[in-house]
C-alpha positions as CSV (number, residue, x, y, z in Angstrom):
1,X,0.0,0.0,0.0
2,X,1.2,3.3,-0.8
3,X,2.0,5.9,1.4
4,X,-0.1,8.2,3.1
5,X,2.0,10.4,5.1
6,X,5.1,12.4,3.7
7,X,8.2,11.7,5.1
8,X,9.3,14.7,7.7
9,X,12.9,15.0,5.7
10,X,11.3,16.8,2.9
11,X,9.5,19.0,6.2
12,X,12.6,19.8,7.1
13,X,14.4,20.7,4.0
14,X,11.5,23.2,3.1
15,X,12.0,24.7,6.6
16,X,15.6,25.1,6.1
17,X,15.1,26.9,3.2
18,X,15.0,24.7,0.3
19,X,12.2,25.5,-2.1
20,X,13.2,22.5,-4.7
21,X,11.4,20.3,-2.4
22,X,8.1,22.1,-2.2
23,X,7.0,20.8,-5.7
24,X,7.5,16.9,-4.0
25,X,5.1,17.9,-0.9
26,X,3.1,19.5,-3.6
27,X,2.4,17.1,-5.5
28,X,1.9,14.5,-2.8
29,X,-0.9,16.2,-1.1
30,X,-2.5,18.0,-4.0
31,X,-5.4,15.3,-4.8
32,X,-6.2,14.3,-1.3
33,X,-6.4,18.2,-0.4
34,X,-8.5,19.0,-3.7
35,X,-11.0,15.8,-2.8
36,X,-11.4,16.6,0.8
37,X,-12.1,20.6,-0.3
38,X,-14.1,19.7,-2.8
39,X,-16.7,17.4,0.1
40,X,-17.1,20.8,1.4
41,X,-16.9,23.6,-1.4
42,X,-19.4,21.2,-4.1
43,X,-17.5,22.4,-6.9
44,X,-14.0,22.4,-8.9
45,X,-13.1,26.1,-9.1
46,X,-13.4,26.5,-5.6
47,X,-11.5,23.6,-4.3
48,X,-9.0,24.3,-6.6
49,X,-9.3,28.0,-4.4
50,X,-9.1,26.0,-0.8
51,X,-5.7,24.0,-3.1
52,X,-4.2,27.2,-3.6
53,X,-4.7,29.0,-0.4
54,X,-3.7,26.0,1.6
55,X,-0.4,25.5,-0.2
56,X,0.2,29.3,0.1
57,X,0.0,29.3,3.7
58,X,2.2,26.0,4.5
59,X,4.6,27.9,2.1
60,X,4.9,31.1,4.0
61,X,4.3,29.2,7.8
62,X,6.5,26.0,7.2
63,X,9.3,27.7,9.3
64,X,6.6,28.1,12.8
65,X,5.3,24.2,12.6
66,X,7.8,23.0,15.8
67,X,7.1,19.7,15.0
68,X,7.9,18.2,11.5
69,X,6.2,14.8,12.4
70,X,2.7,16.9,12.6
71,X,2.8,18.1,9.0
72,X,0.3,15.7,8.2
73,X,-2.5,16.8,10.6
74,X,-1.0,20.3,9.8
75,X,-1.7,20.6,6.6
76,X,-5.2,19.1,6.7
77,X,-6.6,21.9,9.7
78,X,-5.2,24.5,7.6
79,X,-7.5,23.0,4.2
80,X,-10.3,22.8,6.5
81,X,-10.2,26.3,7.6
82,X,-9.5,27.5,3.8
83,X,-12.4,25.6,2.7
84,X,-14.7,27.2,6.0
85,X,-13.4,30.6,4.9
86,X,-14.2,30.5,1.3
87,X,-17.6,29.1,2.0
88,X,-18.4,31.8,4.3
89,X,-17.2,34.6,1.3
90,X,-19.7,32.4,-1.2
91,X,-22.4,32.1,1.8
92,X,-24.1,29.3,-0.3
93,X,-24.2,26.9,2.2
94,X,-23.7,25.8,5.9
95,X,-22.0,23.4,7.8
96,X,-23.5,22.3,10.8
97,X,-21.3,20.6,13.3
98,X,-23.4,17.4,15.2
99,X,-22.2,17.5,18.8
100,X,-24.2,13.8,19.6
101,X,-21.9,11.1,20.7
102,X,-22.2,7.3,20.2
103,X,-18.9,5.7,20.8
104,X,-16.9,3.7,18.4
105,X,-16.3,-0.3,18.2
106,X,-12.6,-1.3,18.0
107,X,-12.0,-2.5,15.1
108,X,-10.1,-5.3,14.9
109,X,-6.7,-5.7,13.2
110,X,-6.0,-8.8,11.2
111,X,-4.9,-10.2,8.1
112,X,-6.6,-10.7,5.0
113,X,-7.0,-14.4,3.4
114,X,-6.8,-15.2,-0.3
115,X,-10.1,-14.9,-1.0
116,X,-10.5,-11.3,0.1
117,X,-7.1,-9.8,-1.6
118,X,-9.2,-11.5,-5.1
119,X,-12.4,-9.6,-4.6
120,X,-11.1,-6.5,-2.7
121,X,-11.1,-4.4,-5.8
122,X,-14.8,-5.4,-6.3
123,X,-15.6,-4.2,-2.8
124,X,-13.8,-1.0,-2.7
125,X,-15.7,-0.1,-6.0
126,X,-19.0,-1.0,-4.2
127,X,-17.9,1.3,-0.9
128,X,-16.9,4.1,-3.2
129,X,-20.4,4.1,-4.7
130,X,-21.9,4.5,-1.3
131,X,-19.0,6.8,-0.2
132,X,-20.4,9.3,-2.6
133,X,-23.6,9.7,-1.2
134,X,-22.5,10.0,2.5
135,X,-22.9,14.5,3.6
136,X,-19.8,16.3,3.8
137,X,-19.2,16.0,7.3
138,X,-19.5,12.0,7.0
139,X,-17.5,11.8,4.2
140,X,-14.7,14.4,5.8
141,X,-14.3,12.5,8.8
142,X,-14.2,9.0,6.5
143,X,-11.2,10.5,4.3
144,X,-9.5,11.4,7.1
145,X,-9.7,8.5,9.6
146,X,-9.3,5.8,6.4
147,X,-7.5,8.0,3.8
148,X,-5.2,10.1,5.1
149,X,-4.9,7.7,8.8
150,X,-4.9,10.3,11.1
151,X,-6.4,9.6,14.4
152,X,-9.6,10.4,16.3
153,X,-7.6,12.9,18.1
154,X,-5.8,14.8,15.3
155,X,-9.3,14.8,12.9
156,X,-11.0,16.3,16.6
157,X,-8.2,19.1,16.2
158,X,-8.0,19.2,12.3
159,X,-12.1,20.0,12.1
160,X,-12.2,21.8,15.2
161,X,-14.5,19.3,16.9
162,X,-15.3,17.4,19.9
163,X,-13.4,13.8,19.9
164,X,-17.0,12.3,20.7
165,X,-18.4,14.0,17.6
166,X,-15.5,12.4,15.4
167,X,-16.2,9.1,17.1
168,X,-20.2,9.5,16.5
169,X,-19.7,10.5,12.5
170,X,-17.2,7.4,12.1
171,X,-19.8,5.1,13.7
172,X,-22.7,6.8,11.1
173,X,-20.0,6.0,8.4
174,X,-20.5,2.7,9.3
175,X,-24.0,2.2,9.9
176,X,-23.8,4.1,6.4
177,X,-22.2,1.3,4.5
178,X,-23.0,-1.4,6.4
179,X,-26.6,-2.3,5.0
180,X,-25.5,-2.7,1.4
181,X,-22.1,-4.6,2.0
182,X,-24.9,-7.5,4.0
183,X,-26.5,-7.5,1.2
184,X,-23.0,-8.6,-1.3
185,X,-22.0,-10.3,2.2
186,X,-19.1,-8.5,3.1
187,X,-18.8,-7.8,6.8
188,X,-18.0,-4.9,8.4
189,X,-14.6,-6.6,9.6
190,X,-13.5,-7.5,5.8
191,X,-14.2,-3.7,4.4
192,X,-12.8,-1.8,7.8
193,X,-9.7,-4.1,8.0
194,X,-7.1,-1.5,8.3
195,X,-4.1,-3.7,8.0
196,X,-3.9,-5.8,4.8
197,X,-6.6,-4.7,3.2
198,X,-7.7,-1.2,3.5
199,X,-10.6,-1.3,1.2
200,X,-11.6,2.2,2.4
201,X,-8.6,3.6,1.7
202,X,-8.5,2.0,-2.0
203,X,-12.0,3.0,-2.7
204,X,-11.0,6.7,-1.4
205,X,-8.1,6.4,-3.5
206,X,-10.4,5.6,-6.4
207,X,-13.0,8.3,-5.7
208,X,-9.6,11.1,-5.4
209,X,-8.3,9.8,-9.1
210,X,-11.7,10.6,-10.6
211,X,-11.7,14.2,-8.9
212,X,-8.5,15.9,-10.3
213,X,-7.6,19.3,-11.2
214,X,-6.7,20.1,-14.8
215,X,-2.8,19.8,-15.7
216,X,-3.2,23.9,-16.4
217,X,-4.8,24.6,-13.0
218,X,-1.9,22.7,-11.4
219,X,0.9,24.2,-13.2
220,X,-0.3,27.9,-12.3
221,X,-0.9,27.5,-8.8
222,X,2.6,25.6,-8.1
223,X,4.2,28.8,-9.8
224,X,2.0,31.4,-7.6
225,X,2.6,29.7,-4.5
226,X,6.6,29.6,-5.3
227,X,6.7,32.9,-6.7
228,X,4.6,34.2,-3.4
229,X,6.9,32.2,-1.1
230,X,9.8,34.0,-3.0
231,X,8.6,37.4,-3.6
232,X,8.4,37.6,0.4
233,X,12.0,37.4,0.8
234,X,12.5,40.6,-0.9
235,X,15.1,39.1,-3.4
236,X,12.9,38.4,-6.6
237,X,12.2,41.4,-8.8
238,X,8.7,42.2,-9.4
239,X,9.0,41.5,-13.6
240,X,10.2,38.3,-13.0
241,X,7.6,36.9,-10.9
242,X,5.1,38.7,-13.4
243,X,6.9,37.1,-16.1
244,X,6.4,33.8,-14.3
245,X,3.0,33.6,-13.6
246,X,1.3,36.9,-14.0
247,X,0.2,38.6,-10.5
248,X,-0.6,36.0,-8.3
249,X,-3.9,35.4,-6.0
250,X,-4.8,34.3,-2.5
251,X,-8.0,33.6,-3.2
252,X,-10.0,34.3,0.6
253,X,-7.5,34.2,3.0
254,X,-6.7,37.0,2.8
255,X,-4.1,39.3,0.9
256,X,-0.5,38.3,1.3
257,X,2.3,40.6,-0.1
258,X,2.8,39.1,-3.9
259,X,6.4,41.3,-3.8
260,X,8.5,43.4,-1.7
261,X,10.4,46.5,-3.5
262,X,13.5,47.0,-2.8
263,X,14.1,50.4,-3.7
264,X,13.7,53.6,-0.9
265,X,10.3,54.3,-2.5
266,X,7.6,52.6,-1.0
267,X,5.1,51.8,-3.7
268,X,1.6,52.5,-3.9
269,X,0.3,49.0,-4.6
270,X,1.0,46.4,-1.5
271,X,-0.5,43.6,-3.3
272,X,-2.5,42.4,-6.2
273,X,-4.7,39.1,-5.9
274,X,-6.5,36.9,-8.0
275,X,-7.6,33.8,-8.4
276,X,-5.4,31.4,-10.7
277,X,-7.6,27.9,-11.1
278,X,-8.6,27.5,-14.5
279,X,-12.6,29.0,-14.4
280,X,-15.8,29.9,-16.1
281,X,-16.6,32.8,-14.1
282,X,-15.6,36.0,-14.2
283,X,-12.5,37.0,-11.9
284,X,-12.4,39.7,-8.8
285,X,-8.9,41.6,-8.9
286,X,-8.0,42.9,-5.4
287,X,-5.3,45.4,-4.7
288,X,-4.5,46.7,-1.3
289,X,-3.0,50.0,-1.4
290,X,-0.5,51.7,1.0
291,X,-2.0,54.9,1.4
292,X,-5.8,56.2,0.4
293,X,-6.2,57.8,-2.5
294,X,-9.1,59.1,-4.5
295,X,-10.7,57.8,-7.0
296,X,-9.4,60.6,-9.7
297,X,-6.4,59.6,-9.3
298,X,-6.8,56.1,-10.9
299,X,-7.3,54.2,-13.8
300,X,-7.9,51.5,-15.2
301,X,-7.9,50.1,-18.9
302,X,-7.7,47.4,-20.7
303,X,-7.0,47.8,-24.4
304,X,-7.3,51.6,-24.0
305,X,-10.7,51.3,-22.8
306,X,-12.0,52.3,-19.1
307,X,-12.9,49.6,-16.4
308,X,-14.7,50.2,-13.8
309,X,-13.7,49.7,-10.4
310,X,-14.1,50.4,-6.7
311,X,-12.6,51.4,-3.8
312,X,-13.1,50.9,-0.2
313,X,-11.1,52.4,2.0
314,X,-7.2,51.0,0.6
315,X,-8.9,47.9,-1.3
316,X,-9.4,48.5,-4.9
317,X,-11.2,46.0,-6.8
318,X,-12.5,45.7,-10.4
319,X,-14.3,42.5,-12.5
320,X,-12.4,40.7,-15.1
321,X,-14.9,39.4,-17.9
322,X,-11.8,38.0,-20.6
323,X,-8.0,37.3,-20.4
324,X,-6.0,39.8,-21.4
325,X,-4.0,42.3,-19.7
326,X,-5.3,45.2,-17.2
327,X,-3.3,48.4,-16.9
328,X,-3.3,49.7,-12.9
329,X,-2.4,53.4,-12.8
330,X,-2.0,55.1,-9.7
331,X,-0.7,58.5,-9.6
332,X,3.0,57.8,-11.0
333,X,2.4,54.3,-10.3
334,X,1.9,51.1,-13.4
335,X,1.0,47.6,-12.9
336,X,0.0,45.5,-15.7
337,X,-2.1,42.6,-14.6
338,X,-1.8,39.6,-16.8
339,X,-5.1,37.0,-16.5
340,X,-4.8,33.9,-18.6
341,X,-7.1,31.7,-16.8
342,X,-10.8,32.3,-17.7
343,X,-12.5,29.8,-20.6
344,X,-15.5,30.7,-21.0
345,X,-15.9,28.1,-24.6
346,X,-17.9,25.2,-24.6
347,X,-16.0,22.0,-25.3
348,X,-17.1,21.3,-29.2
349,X,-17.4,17.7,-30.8
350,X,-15.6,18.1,-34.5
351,X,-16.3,14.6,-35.8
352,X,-17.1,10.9,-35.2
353,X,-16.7,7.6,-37.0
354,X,-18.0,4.3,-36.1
355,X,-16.6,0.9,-37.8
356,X,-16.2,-2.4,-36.8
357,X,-17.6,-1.7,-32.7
358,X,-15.2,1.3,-32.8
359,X,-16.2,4.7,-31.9
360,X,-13.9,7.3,-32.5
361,X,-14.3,10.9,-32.0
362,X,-12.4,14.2,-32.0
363,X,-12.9,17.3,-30.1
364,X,-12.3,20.9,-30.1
365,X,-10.5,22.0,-26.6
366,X,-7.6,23.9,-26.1
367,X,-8.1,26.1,-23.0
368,X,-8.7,24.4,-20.5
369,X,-8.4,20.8,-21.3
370,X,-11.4,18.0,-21.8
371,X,-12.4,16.6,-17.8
372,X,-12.1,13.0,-19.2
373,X,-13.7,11.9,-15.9
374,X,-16.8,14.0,-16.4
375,X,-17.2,13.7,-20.1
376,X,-18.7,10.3,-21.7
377,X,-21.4,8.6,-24.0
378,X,-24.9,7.5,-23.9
379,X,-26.3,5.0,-26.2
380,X,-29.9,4.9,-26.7
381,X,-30.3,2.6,-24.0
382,X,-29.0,4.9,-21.3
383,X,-25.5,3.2,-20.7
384,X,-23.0,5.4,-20.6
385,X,-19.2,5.1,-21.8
386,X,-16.5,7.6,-20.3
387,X,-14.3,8.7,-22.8
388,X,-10.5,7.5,-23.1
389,X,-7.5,9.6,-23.7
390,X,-7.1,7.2,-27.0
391,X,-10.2,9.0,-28.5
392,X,-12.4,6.0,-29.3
393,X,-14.3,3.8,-27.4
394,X,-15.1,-0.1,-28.2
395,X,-19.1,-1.4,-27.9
396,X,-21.9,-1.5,-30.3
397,X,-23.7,1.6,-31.2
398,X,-27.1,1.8,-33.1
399,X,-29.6,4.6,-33.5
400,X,-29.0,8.2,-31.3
401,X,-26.0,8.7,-29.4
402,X,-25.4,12.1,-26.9
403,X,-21.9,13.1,-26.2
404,X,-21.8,15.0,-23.0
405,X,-18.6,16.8,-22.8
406,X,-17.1,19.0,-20.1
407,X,-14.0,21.1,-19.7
408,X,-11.7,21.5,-16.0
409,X,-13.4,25.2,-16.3
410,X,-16.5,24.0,-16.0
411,X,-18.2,24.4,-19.5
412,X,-20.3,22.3,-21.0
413,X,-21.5,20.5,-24.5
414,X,-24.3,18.4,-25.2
415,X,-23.9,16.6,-28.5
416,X,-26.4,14.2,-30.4
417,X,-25.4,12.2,-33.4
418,X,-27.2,8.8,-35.6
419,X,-25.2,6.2,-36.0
């Protein structure tokens, strides 16, 4: 079984200073972070927001954790208070904590026989199923206890929550599952067993390589939170990290300084924030200024043409409908604000050829890439085929056929074709 903790060397090196390890940490939380956000935030763009702001602060904190060997618990309280914070900015939902307290069985320890290594891949597929439908706070409590391994105490501390509470919600997990496992006769000791066979943790496993972010969502938030992490030290210029990854964004935890000049002036503009996930929506700039200053004193254009924008207090902030760039004048002051991240184009099906049970298929989608896990086919008969990064897909086809094809940004096509 893989590994779910990160070694604490690769802690250490990052708190000694060595960046080059960040991208291995990175990479090795990434998914686990992006599924457990995404059980409370319901949608891509903003877990790819609690992603972002999570790494960012582990980046510019790493030095006060005292104890390397709790990055793992760490890590996860800091996603779970990103992912509060951006749901109270969106105020589209609650969570409601459950403060009941049932106790939890032991469960016992053992190892797995023969028979149940063979059809453990059958039962994790069935527990995944169920997984899905468990609520957020279930499902939270399920990732981290079978997922990620941390203990009743560290999930109390990492969701801010009574230890009872944890214990209650992993006995509902159970209760949860255990109906239809009786029913495909798999007892609760064969799909709990945390030894040989963690079948929770494979179906999680599963369940997280469905739910990733694109390659282009990835790519620009591992260079804002590097560039952030450097700009604070004062010793990167503010072109190169513009050059890098445009201005970068902290999403809603708040504004941290993007770059420090260096020369005796102070500048006008602390910092500029955005959010750098690959979206559909339209994008809120922030800049926090050093000093008020009146409106008539600022512009702001983008291809010679006005935006509007307001200011409270020393936050400016103006909407971003389209990529392009955004000139920030302020008195004697420039900033030009690159934004490459908004697809607002529907995924478009170009052609299809069936022959000899072989569907093939091309599609038009360059932004933001094709979400292979959410795009697929649907024969007349309702069964539906996900789509393979081969382009073609192997059944037998007759009459209509829908595509259903959706992009990392969250746009949509809907497709129907005779065969």
């Amino acid at each position: 079984m893989e590994r779910r903790k990160i070694d604490s060397k690769y802690v250490i090196q990052l708190q000694e200073g060595d960046t080059s390890v960040f991208e291995y940490i990175f990479d090795f939380y990434r998914n686990s972070i992006y599924y457990f956000a995404i059980t409370y935030v319901r949608n891509k763009a903003d877990a790819e927001e609690v992603v972002q702001n999570t790494f960012i602060i582990v980046f510019k904190q790493i030095k006060s954790l005292r104890n390397p060997d709790s990055f793992h618990s760490w890590i996860h309280k800091i996603a779970f208070r990103s992912a509060m914070r951006v749901i109270e900015k969106n105020k589209s939902r609650n969570i409601v904590a459950l403060e009941e307290d049932f106790g939890l069985e032991n469960i016992e320890e053992r190892q797995a026989s023969p028979s149940e290594i063979l059809d453990r891949n059958e039962i994790s597929t069935v527990v995944g199923k169920e997984m899905e439908n468990l609520s957020p706070k279930l499902l939270a409590v399920a990732q981290l206890k079978y997922f990620d391994d941390l203990t009743v105490y560290e999930i109390a501390d990492v969701l801010d929550i009574p230890v009872g509470t944890v214990k209650s919600r992993l006995m509902k997990v159970r209760e949860k599952l255990q109906p239809i496992l009786d029913d495909g006769g798999y007892s609760p000791s064969k799909y709990l067993s945390v030894t040989m066979v963690p079948i929770v943790f494979e179906a999680f496993k599963k369940l997280i390589d469905q739910q990733t972010m694109s390659p282009k969502s990835v790519e620009m938030i591992e260079k804002s939170i590097l560039a952030t992490g450097a700009a604070g030290t004062g010793a990167v210029n503010i072109a190169t990290i513009l050059k890098a990854c445009g201005i970068l964004t902290v999403g809603s935890v708040g504004v941290f300084t993007v770059y420090t000049q260096v020369n005796t002036v102070e500048p006008i503009i602390e910092s500029v924030a955005y959010y750098q996930g690959v979206t559909n929506k339209d994008i809120d700039v922030e800049l926090l200024l050093n000093e008020k200053i009146s409106e008539s004193e600022i512009s702001v254009k983008s291809k010679d043409k006005d935006v509007e924008f307001s200011l409270d207090n020393n936050k400016l902030v103006f909407v971003v409908h389209q990529n392009g760039d955004y000139t920030v004048e302020i008195k004697d002051e420039q900033e030009v604000i690159s934004v490459s991240n908004i697809d607002k184009n529907n995924p478009v099906l170009t052609e299809v050829n069936y022959e000899d049970n072989k569907l093939s298929y091309k599609f038009k989608e360059k932004e933001s890439g094709l979400d292979l896990s959410s795009s697929y086919f649907e024969d007349k008969d309702g069964n539906r085929y996900k789509l393979s990064e081969q382009n073609y897909i192997e059944g037998e086809f007759s009459g209509t056929v829908i595509a259903y094809l959706q992009d990392y940004a969250g746009n949509f096509g809907k497709y129907e074709f005779d065969i």
